[in-house]
N, C-alpha and C positions, 0 to 999 in steps of 0.2 A: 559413468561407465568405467570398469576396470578397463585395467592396460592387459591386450593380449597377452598369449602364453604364445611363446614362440620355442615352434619346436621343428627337431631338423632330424637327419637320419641317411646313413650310409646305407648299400645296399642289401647290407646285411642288417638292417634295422628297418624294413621298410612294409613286410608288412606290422609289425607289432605299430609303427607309428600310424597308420590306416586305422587300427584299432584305436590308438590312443584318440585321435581325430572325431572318431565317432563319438568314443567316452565323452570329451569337450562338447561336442555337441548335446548331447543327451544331459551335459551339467550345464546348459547353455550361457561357454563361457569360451567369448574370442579368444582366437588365433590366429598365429601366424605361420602358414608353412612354407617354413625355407628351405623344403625337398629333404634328399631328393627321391630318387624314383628307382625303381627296381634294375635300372640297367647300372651295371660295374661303377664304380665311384670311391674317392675318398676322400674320408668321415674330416680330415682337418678344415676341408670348404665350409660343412655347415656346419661344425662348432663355431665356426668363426661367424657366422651367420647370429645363430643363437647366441652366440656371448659376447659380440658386442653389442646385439642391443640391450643384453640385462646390462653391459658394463658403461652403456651410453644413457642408461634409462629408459630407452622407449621399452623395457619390460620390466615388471618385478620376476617373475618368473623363465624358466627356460626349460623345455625337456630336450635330450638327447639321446638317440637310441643308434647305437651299434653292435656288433654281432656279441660282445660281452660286456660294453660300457666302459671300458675302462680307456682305450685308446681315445674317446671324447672328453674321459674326465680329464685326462691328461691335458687336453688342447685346449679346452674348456678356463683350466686354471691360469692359463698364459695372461687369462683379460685382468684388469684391474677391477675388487670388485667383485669378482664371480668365486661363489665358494660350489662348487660343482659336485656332488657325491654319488660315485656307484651304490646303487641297494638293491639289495634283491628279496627282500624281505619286507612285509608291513613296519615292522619294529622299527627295522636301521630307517624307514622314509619315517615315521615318525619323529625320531631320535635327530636326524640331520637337519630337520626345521627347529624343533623346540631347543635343542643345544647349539646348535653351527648355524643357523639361520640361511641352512644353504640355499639356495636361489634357482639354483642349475640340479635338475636330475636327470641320472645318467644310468641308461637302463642296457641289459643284456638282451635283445630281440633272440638269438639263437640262446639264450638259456635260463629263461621264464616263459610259462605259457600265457597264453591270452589273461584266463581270469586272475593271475597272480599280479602281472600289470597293471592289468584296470584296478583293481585293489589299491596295489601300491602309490598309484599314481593317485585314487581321492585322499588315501591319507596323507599323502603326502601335500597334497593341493590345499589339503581342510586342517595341518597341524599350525599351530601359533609360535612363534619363537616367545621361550620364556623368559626371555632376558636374566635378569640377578647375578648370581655370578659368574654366569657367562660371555658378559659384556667384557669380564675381562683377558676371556682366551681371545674372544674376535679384537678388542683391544689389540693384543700382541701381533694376531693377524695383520691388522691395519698396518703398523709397525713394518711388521716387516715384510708386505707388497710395497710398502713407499720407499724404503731403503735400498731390496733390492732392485725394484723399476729405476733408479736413480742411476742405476749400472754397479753400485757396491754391495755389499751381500753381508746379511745381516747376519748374525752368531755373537750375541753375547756370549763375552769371557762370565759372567758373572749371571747363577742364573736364579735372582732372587727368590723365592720364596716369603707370597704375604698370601698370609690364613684366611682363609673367607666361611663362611656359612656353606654347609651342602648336605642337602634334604636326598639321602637314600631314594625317597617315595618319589623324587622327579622326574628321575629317570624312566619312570615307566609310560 
């Protein structure tokens, strides 16, 4: 059995995560909901919900829905681990698994409708990370979540440049 999809949502994210709920269901594919509920709330409680369990493991996956997304991606990226991306579009949820192998998606409830959602959220459910030479950006990633969790903060003086292969056709 997969590891739920643990998803969470401020009060402005809360019907669109209802629907997402259902979508899971109807792709019968556990979860976790870690609220909350239509009454006033805020969204920093269930990022933190959602992204430490992708950053603990008990998930591969995570949604977050807030009234534009982006106040969760923010809280979202705090965890070690958690590569969180706003999308609002089929493309970018394709493009943020197959290139950034992000883990956390982080949706606008006040500014996508129902069926752009449930879209977003199978492609994005159903994309593959393509690794190649994009091992090497999340490479740097790694880098530099370990340097700055350390309390020092990372910025190479020196910002090398090594040439890699890249297939135009990938991207799509």
């Amino acid at each position: 059995m997969a590891k739920p999809v643990y998803i969470g949502c401020d009060d402005a994210g809360f019907g669109a995560k209802q629907a997402i709920l259902c979508l899971l269901e109807d792709l019968g594919l556990p979860y976790v909901d870690c609220g909350s509920g239509p009454e006033p709330s805020r969204y920093p409680w269930f990022a933190a919900k959602v992204a430490s369990a992708v950053s603990e493991g008990r998930a591969d996956f995570g949604i977050l829905v807030c009234g534009s997304g982006i106040g969760m991606s923010i809280a979202a990226n705090k965890y070690p681990g958690v590569r969180a991306a706003v999308v609002s579009d089929i493309y970018a949820a394709r493009l943020t698994r197959r290139h950034n192998d992000s883990n956390v998606l982080c949706l606008g409830g006040q500014m996508l409708g129902p069926w752009q959602i449930a879209e977003i959220v199978r492609v994005w459910l159903s994309a593959e990370y393509d690794g190649g030479h994009h091992e090497g950006s999340l490479e740097l990633i790694d880098q530099l979540e370990n340097v700055n969790m350390s309390g020092a903060c990372w910025c190479p003086e020196d910002t090398p440049y090594t040439a890699f292969d890249w297939n135009p056709g990938q991207s799509l």
